[in-house]
C-alpha positions in Angstrom: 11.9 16.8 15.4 12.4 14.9 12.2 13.5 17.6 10.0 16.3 18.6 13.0 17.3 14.5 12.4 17.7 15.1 8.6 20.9 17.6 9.2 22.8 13.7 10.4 21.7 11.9 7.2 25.3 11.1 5.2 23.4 12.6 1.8 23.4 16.0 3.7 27.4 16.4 4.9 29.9 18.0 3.0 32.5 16.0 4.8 31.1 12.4 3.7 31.5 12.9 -0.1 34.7 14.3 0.0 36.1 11.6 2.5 35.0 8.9 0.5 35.8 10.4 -2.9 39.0 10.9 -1.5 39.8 7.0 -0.6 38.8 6.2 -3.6 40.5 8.1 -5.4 43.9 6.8 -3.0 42.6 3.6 -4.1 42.8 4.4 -8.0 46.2 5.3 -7.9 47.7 2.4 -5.9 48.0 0.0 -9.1 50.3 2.5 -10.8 51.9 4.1 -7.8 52.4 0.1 -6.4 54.4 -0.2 -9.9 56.8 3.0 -8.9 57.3 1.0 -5.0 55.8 4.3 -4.1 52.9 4.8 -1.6 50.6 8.1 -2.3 52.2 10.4 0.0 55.4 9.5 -0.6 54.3 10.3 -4.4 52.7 13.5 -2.7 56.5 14.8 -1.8 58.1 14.1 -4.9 55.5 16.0 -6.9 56.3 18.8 -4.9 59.8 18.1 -5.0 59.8 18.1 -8.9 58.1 21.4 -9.0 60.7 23.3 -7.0 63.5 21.2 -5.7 65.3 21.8 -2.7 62.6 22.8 0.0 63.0 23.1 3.8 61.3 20.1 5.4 58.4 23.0 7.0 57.8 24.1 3.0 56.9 21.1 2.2 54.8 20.4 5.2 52.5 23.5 4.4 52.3 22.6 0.6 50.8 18.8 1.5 48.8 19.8 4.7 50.7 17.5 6.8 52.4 17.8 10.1 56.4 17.7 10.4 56.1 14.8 12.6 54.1 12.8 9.4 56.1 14.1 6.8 59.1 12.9 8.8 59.0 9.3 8.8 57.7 9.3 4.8 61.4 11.7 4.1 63.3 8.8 5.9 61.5 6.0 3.5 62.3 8.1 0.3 65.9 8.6 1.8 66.4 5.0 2.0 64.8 4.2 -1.4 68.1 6.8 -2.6 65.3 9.5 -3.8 65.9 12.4 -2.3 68.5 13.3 0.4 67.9 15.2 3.3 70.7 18.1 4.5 70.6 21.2 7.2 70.4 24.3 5.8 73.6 26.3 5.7 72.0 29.4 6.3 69.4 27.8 9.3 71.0 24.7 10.7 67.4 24.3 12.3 66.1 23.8 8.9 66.4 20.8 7.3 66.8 20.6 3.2 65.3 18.1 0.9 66.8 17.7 -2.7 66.0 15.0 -5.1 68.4 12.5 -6.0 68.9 11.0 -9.6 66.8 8.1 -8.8 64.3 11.0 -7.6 64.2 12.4 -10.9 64.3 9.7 -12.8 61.6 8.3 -11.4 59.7 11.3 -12.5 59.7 9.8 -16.1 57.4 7.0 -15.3 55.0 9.2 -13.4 54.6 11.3 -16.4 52.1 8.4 -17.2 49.5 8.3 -14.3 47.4 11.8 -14.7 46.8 10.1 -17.9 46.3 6.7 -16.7 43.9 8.3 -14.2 41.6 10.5 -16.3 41.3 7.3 -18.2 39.3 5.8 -15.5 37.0 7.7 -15.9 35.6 7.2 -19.5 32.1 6.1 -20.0 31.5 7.9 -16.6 28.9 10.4 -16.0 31.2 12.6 -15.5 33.4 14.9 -18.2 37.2 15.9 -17.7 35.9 19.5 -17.8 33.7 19.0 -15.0 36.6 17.3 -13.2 38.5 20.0 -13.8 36.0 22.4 -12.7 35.7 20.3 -9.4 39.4 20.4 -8.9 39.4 23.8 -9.2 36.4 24.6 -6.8 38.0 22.0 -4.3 40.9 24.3 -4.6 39.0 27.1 -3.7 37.3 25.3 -0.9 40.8 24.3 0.9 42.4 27.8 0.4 38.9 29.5 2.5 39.5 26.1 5.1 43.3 27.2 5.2 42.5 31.2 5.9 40.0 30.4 8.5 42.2 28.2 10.4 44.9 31.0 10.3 42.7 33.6 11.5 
């Protein structure tokens, strides 16, 4: 009976580890994210929004994981902060397009900073930026495999 108790112990889920890591990791960017008046999500859509502009409301939703009805609320916030603006599609008045303002993109200069800022934290820690590449990657990996099974 003991061993079958051992599967509940935190050190043996895959879930704990990458919850936790993932606060964390939340955590580390709030000083320079707090310094931008952005929260991590919000940083989340403009990231996005600087690598393609001009996505429908559900593109974005699919590229962050989130549901329309989160995303929402965090488009209004980045409207009102004059970031990005948010526009029906021409061709699909159902869709709804979001395009970077000036602000948006100028903002983007600043943020050039924190991958930097955040690797940095890491020095003197047991861990290399190659394995935390190498991690990224596989966590990569690991969401595209989540992602297929939940679409099959």
């Amino acid at each position: 009976m003991k061993e079958n108790k051992e599967i509940l112990f935190l050190e043996n889920q895959l879930c704990f580890p990458l919850y936790a890591t993932s606060r964390l990791t939340t955590k580390v960017y709030g000083p320079y994210l707090k310094e931008l008046d952005l929260t991590y999500p919000q940083y989340l859509v403009l990231m996005v929004l600087w690598e393609e502009d001009g996505l429908s409301v559900n593109r974005i939703s699919k590229r962050l994981h989130l549901e329309t009805n989160t995303l929402t609320p965090l488009l209004k916030r980045l409207e009102s902060k004059g970031l990005i603006s948010r526009e029906r599609s021409k061709a699909d008045e159902r869709s709804v397009e979001i395009k970077l303002q000036k602000a948006g993109w100028d903002i983007q200069v600043k943020a050039l900073k924190i991958p930097a800022k955040i690797i940095s934290t890491f020095q003197g820690a047991d861990i290399s930026v190659e394995e935390l590449k190498q991690f990224q990657k596989t966590l990569f990996r690991l969401l595209n495999s989540m992602e297929a099974q939940m679409d099959s």
